[in-house]
C-alpha positions in Angstrom: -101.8 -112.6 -94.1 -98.1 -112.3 -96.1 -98.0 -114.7 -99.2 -94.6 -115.6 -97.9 -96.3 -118.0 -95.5 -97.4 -119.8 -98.7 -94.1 -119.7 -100.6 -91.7 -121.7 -97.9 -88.4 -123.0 -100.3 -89.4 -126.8 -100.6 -84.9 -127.5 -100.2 -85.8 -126.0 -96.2 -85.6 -129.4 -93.8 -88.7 -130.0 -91.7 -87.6 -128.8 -88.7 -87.0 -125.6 -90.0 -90.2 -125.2 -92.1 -92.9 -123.1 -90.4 -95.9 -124.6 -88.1 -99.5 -125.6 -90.4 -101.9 -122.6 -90.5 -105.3 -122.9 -88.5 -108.5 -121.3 -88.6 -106.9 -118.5 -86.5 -103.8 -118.0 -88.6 -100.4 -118.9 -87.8 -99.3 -119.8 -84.3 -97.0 -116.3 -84.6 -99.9 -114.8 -85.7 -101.7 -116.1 -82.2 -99.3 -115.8 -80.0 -97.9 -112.3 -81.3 -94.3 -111.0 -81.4 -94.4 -108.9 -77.8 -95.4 -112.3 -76.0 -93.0 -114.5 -77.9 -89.8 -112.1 -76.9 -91.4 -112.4 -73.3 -91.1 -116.1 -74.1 -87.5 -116.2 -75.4 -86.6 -113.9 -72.4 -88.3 -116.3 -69.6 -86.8 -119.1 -71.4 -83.1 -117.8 -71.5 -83.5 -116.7 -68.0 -84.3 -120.3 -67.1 -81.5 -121.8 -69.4 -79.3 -119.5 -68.0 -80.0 -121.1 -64.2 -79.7 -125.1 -65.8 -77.0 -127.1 -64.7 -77.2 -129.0 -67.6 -77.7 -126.0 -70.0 -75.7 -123.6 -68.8 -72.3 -124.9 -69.5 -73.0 -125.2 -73.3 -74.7 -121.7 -73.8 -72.4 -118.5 -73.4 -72.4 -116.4 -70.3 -73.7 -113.6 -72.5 -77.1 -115.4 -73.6 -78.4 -112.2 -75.6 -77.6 -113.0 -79.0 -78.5 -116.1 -78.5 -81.6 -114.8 -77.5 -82.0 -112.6 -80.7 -81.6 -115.6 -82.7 -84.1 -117.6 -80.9 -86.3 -115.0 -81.4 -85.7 -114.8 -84.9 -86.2 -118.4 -85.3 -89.0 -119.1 -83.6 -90.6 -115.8 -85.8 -90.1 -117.4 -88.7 -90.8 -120.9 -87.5 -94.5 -119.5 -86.3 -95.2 -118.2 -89.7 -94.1 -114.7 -88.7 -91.2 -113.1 -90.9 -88.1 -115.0 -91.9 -86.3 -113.3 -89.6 -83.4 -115.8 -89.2 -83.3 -116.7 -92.7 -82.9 -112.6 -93.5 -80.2 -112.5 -90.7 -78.3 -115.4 -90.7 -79.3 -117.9 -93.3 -80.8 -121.2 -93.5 -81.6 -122.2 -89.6 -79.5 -125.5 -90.2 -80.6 -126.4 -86.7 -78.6 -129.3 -86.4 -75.3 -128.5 -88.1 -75.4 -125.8 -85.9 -75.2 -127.6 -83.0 -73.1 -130.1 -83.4 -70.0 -128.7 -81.9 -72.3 -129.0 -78.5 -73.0 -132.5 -76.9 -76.5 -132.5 -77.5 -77.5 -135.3 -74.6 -80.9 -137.0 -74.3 -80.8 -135.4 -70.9 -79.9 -131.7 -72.3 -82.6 -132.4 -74.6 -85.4 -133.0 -71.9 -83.8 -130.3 -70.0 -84.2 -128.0 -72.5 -87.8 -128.4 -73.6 -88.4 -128.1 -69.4 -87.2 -124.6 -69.8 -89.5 -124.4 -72.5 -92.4 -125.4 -70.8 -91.5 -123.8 -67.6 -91.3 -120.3 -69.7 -94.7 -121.2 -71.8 -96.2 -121.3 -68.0 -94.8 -118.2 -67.1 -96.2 -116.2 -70.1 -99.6 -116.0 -69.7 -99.9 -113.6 -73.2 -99.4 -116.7 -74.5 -102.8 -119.0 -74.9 -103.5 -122.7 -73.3 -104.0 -124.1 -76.7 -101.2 -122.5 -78.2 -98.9 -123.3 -75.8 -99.8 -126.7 -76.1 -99.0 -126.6 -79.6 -95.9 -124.8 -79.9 -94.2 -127.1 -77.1 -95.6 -130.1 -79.3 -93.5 -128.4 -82.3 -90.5 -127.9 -80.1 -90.5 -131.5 -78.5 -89.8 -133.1 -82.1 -87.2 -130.3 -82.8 -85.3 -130.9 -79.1 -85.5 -134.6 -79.8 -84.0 -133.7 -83.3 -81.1 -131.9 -82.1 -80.0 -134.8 -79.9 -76.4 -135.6 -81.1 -74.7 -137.7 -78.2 -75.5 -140.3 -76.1 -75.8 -140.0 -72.6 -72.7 -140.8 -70.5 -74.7 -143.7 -68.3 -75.5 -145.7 -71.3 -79.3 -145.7 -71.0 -80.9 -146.9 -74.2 -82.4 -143.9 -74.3 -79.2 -142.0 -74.7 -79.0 -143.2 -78.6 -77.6 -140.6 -81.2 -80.3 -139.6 -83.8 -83.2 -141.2 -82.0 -86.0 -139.2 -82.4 -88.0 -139.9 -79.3 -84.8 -140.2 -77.1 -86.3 -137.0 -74.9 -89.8 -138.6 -74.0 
């Protein structure tokens, strides 16, 4: 196991900081790097197919792709492959010239689970617990209210996906 795991910069913001280590390692460690590019893949080819997805992403979804894959690496506990790449993740400054709904956060993490379904190199258990991870960082990223006005459609509120 790399000693970076151990040595995370404390000014990284939680939701870019790497999932705990279990008895079995890290989750990237787990899951392994060929079934989290199937992962990335199945999820993009989803994403790609989203009405409400679709017109924020580029029609050209692989770099994207690349630097999902890169992030979700180093969020696993895998290499900082992002960080190497392209810096600090800053997952929501990143975003925010996209309207990040309530409802294009719960599409999102749909596409998520969808492709976690569809990879079956990818555990039960650790499935569950990287869609778990990613539920707190899609309700994160939420930046705009939804156009209906539902009180769920608040900016900033955490648990605006559930």
């Amino acid at each position: 196991m790399s000693a970076s795991l151990f040595c995370w910069p404390a000014s990284l913001p939680l939701m870019t900081a790497p999932i705990q280590l279990s008895a079995g390692g890290s989750l990237y460690e787990r899951i392994g790097p060929e079934a989290l590019a199937a992962l990335v893949t199945r999820f993009y080819t989803l994403v790609a197919q989203d009405p409400d997805l679709s017109p924020i992403f580029p029609a050209d979804l692989t770099p994207t792709a690349q630097k999902q894959l890169a992030f979700l690496t180093g969020f696993l506990g895998g290499p900082p492959l992002y960080h190497q790449n392209f810096g600090p993740p800053r997952l929501r400054a990143r975003h925010v010239p996209h309207a990040i709904t309530p409802t294009r956060g719960r599409a999102w993490l749909a596409c998520m689970e969808n492709a976690l379904q569809d990879t079956p190199q990818i555990g039960e258990a650790e499935a569950r617990e990287l869609h778990a991870a990613l539920a707190r960082v899609a309700a994160h990223m939420v930046n705009t209210p939804d156009d209906d006005g539902t009180p769920d459609g608040k900016v900033g509120q955490l648990l605006s996906i559930d």
